[in-house]
C-alpha positions as CSV (number, residue, x, y, z in Angstrom):
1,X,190.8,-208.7,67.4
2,X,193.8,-206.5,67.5
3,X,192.8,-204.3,64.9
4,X,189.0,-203.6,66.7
5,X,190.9,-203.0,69.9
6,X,193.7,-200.3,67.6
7,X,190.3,-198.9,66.2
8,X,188.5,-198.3,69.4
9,X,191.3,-196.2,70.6
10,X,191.9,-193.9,67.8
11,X,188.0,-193.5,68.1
12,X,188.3,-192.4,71.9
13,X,191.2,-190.4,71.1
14,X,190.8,-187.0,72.1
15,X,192.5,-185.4,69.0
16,X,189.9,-187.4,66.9
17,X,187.2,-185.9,69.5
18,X,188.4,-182.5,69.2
19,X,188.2,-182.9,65.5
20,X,185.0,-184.0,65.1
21,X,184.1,-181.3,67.8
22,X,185.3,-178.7,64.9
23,X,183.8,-180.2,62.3
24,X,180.1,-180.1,64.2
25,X,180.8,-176.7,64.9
26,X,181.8,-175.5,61.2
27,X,178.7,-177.9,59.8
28,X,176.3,-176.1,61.9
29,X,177.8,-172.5,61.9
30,X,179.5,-172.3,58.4
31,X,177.8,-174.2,56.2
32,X,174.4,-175.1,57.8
33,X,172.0,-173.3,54.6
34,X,172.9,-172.4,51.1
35,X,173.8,-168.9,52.5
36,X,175.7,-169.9,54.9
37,X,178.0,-171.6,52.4
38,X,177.8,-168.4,49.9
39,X,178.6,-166.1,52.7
40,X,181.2,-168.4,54.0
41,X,182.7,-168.8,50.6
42,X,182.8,-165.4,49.6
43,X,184.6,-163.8,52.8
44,X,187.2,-166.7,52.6
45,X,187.8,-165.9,48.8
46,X,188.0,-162.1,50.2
47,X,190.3,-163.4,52.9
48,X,193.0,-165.0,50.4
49,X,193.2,-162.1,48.3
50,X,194.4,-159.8,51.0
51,X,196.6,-162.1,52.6
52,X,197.8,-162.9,48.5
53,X,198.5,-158.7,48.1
54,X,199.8,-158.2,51.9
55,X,202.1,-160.7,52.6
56,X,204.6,-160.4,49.5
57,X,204.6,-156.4,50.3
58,X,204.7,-156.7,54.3
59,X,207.2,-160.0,54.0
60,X,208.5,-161.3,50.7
61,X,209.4,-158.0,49.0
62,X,210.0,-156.1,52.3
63,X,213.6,-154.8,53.1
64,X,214.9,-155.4,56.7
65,X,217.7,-154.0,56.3
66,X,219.2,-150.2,55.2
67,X,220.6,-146.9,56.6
68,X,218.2,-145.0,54.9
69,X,215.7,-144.9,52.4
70,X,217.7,-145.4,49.4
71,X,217.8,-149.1,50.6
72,X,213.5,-149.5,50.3
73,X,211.7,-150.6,47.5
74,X,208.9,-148.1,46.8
75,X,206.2,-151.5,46.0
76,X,207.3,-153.1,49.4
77,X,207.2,-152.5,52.7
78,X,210.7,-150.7,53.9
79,X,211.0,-152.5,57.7
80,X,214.7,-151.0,58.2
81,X,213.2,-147.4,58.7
82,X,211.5,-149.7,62.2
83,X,214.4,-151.3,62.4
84,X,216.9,-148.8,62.4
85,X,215.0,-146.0,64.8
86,X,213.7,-148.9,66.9
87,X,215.2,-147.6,69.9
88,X,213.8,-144.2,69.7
89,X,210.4,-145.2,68.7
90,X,210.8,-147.8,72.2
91,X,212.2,-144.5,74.6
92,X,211.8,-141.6,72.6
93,X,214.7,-138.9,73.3
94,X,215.5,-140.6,76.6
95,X,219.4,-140.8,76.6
96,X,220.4,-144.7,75.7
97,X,223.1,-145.0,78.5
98,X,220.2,-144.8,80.9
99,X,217.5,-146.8,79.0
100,X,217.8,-149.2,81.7
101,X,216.3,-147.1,84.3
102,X,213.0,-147.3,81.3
103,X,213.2,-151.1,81.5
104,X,213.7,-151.2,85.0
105,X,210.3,-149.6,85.9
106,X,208.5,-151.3,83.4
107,X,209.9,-154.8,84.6
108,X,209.3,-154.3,88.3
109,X,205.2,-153.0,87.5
110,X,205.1,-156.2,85.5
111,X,206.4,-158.6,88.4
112,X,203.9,-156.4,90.6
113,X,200.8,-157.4,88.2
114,X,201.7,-160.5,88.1
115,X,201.7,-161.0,91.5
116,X,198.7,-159.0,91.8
117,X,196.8,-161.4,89.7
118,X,197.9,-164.7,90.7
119,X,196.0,-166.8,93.1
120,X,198.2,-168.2,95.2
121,X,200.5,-165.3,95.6
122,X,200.6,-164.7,99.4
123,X,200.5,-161.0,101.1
124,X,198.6,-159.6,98.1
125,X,197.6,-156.5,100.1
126,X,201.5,-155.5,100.6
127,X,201.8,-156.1,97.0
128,X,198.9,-154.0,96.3
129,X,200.4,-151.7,98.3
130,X,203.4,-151.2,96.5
131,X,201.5,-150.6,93.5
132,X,199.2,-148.0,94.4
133,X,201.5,-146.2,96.8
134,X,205.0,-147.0,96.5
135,X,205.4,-147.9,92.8
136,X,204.5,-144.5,91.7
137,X,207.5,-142.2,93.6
138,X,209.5,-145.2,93.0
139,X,209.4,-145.2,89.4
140,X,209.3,-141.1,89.2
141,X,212.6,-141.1,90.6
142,X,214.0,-143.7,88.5
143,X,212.8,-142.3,85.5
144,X,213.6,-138.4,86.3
145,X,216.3,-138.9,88.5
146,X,218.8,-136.1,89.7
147,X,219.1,-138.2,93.5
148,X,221.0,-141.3,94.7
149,X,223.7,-140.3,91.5
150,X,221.3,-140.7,89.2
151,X,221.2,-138.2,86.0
152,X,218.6,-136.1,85.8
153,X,216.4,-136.4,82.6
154,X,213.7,-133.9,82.1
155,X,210.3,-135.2,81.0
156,X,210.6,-133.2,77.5
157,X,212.8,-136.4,76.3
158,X,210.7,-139.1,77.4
159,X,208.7,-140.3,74.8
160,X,208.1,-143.2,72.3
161,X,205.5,-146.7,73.6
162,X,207.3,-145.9,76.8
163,X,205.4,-142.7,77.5
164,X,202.4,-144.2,76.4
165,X,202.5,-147.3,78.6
166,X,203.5,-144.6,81.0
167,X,200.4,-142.2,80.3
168,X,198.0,-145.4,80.1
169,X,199.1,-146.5,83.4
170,X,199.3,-143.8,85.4
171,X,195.6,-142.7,84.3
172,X,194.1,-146.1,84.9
173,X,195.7,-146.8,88.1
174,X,195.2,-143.3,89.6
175,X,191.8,-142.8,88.5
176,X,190.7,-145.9,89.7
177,X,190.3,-144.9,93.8
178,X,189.0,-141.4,92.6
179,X,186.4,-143.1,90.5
180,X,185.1,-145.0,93.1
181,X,184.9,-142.0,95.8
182,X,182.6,-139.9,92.8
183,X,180.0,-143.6,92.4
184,X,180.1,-143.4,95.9
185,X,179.3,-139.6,96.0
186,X,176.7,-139.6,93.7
187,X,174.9,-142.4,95.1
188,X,175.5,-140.3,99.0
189,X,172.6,-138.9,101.0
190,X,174.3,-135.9,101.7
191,X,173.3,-133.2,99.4
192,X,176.9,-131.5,99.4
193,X,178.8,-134.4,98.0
194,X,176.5,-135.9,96.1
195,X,176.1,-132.8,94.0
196,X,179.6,-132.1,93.9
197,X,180.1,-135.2,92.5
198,X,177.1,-134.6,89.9
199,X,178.7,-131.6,88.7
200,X,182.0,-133.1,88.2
201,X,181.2,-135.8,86.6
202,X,179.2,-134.4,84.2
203,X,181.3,-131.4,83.1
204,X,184.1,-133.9,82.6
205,X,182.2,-136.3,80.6
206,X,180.8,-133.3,78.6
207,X,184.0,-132.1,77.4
208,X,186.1,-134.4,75.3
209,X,189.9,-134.9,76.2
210,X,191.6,-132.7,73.8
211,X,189.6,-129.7,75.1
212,X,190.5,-131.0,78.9
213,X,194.5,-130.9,77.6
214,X,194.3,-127.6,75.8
215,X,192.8,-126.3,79.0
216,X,195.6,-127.7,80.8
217,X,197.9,-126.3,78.1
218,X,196.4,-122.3,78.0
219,X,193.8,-121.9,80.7
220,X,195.9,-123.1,83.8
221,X,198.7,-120.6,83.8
222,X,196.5,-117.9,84.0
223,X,195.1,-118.8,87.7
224,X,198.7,-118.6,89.0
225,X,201.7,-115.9,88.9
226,X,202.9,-114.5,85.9
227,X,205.8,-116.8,84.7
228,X,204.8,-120.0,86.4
229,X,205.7,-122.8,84.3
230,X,203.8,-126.4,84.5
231,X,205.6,-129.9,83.2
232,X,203.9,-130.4,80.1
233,X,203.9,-134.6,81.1
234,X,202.3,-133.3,84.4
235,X,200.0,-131.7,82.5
236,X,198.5,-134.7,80.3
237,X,198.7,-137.0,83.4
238,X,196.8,-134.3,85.4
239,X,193.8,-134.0,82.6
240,X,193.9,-137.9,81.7
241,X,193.4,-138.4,85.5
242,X,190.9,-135.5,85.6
243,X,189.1,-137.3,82.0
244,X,189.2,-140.4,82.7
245,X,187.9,-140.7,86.3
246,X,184.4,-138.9,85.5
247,X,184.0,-142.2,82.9
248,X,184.8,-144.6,85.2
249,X,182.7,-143.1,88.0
250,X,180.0,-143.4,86.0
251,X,181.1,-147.3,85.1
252,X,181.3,-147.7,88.8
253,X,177.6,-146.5,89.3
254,X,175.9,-148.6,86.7
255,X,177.7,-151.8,88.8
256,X,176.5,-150.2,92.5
257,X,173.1,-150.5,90.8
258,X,173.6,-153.8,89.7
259,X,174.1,-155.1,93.5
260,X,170.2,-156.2,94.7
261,X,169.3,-153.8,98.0
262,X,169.1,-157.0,99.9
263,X,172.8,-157.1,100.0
264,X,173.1,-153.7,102.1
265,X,170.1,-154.5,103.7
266,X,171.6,-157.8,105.2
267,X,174.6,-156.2,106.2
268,X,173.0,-153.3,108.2
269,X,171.4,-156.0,109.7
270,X,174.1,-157.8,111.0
271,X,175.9,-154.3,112.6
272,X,177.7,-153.0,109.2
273,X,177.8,-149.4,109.0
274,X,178.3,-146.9,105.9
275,X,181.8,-147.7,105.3
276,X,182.4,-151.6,106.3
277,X,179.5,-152.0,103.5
278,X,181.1,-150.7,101.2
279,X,184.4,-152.3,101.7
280,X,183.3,-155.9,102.5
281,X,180.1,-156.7,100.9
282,X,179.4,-153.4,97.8
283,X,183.1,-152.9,96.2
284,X,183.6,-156.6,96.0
285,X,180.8,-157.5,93.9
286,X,180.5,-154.2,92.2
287,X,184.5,-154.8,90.8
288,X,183.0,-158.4,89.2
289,X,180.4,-156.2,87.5
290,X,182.0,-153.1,85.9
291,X,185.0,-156.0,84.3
292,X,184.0,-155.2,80.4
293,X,183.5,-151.2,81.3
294,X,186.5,-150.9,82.9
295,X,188.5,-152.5,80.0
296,X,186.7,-150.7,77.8
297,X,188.1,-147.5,79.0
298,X,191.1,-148.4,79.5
299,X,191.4,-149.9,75.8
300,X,189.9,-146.0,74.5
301,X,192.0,-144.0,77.2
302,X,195.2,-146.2,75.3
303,X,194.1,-144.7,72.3
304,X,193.5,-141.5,73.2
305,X,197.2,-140.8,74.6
306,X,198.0,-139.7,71.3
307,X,196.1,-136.6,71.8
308,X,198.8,-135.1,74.7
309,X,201.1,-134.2,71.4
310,X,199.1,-130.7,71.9
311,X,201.4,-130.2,75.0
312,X,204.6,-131.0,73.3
313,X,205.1,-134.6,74.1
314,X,206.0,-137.6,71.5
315,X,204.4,-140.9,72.6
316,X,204.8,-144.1,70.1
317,X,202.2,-142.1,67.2
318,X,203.5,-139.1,67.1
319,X,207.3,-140.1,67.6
320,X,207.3,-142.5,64.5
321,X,205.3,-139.4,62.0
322,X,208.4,-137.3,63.5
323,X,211.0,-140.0,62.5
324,X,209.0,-140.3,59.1
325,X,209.9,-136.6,57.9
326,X,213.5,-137.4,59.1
327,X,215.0,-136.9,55.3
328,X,216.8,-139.5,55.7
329,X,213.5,-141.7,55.8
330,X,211.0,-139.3,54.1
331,X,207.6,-140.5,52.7
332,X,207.7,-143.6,54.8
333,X,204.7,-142.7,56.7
334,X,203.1,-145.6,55.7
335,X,204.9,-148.2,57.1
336,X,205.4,-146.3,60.3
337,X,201.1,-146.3,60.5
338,X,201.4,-149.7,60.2
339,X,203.4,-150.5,63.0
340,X,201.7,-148.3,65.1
341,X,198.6,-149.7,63.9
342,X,199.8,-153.1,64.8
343,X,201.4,-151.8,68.4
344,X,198.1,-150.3,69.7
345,X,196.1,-153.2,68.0
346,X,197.9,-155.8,70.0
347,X,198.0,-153.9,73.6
348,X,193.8,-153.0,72.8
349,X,193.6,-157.2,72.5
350,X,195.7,-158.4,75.0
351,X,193.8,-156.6,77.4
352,X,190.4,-157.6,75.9
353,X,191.5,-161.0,75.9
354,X,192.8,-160.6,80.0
355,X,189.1,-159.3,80.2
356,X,187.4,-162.4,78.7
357,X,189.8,-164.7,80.6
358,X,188.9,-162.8,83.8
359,X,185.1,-162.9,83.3
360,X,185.4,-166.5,82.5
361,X,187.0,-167.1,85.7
362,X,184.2,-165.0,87.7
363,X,181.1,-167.3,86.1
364,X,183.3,-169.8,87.3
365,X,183.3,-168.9,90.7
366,X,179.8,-167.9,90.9
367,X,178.4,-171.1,89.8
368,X,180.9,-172.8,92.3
């Protein structure tokens, strides 16, 4: 009797359950027809064999370790050159006593998303607030200084993941409102703006953003004074702003036309004008719509911050191919791809995930 009663547990266990979940799922997906199992097979077998040639060359073999390159092996991968210029590759020529100003900004806009996205945070608005508004000037300071008996440091030494967290950011967060005033203008009855908009969003979207930063970089100084002289970080914020908003107009658009008319209909009904429609019953539901664009730009605008090395400035890509031909760590290009490789891989899927989590959540709610 005992051992039914023992057996009839493990059998309602949910370990077992999930297991045998797994096992359903692989029998039907994996190995469900003869070419299932071939296919299956054959990319495992492909699978093993790069793991067998990475892992001794990225771990076994790989040297941690080392001053310079005379340390590395040349058949393994040489993880000291990472190691040892880890701090400029982090903050690029930003001086190290003041690093903490870096980490302070970045730690304060990640408490500020994280109360942004939680629940039950209360007074989300004032938090929201802060980001859009205060953050901004906040951080500029820190970062630049010269006030309060802080050191100045000019914008030519910031650099490394630093400045492109900075650069990815900044042109998110900032294009964002201006993005939703051009969906709004182009969907306006008044000929002016809507037009206006029209025009700007299709010459920005025509042009891709290294053209946008060289004109930034050649064309601008010739519309003022002889001898004016532009920030170069300025610059690339300015014409990822400029880039990036025209995309996400357009993103913004496509999710206004999603909404049914009945929507805006209803509210007119009820006394709503232009604006309150937009605010309370349009944005809201337009926002759950555009979720995968918006990511989706953001994950290629991430990417595409490698491009402002045309104005002079070293974020994480171009920083580490600068270390590279340092002679003391010549020819290690490779390795510094790599990490790169793996630094914009995992920012591009963290965010992807955030994205699934989020839509996940939103089904959620609209079924409730």
């Amino acid at each position: 009797m005992t051992a039914l009663v023992n057996s009839s547990r493990v059998e309602r266990s949910p370990a077992i359950a999930q297991l045998r979940r797994r096992l359903a799922w692989a029998r039907a997906n994996l190995f469900a027809r003869p070419i299932d199992v071939l296919l299956t097979s054959t990319i495992a077998a492909a699978a093993v064999a790069l793991l067998w040639a990475i892992v001794p060359w990225a771990f076994i073999d790989a040297v941690w370790v080392g001053e310079n390159r005379a340390a590395c092996r040349p058949d393994a991968a040489c993880w000291a050159f990472i190691v040892n210029r880890g701090g400029q590759f982090l903050y690029g020529f930003y001086p190290q006593p003041e690093r903490w100003r870096v980490n302070a900004v970045f730690l304060i806009f990640a408490v500020s998303v994280f109360l942004l996205l939680r629940r039950d945070t209360p007074g989300k608005r004032v938090v929201a607030f802060f980001l859009l508004l205060v953050f901004p000037i906040l951080g500029y300071v820190l970062l630049h200084g010269g006030v309060a008996g802080l050191s100045r440091v000019t914008t030519d030494k910031w650099g490394g993941l630093s400045l492109t967290l900075l650069l990815g950011v900044a042109g998110i967060v900032v294009s964002f409102p201006i993005a939703i005033v051009l969906a709004l203008g182009r969907q306006s009855e008044m000929p002016l703006f809507r037009w206006a908009s029209i025009a700007y969003i299709e010459i920005c979207r025509g042009l891709p953003l290294i053209a946008v930063l060289f004109m930034a970089r050649i064309l601008l100084p010739y519309a003022f004074p002889v001898g004016s002289e532009f920030d170069p970080l300025a610059l690339a914020v300015t014409g990822i702003i400029l880039f990036e908003s025209a995309y996400l107009a357009e993103v913004f658009r496509g999710g206004f036309q999603a909404i049914p008319k009945g929507q805006a209909e209803a509210a007119a009904a009820i006394g709503f004008g232009y604006w309150r429609t937009a605010i309370y019953v349009t944005l809201p539901q337009m926002l759950r719509v555009v979720v995968p664009g918006v990511v989706n730009n953001a994950i290629a605008l991430v990417k595409n911050t490698t491009l402002v090395v045309i104005l002079g400035l070293f974020e994480v890509l171009n920083i580490v191919a600068a270390g590279a031909a340092d002679p003391d760590w010549l020819g290690l290009h490779a390795v510094g791809y790599v990490f790169v490789g793996l630094v914009f891989w995992g920012l591009c899927f963290a965010m992807s995930r955030y994205s699934q989590s989020l839509e996940r959540e939103i089904k959620a709610a609209e079924r409730q």
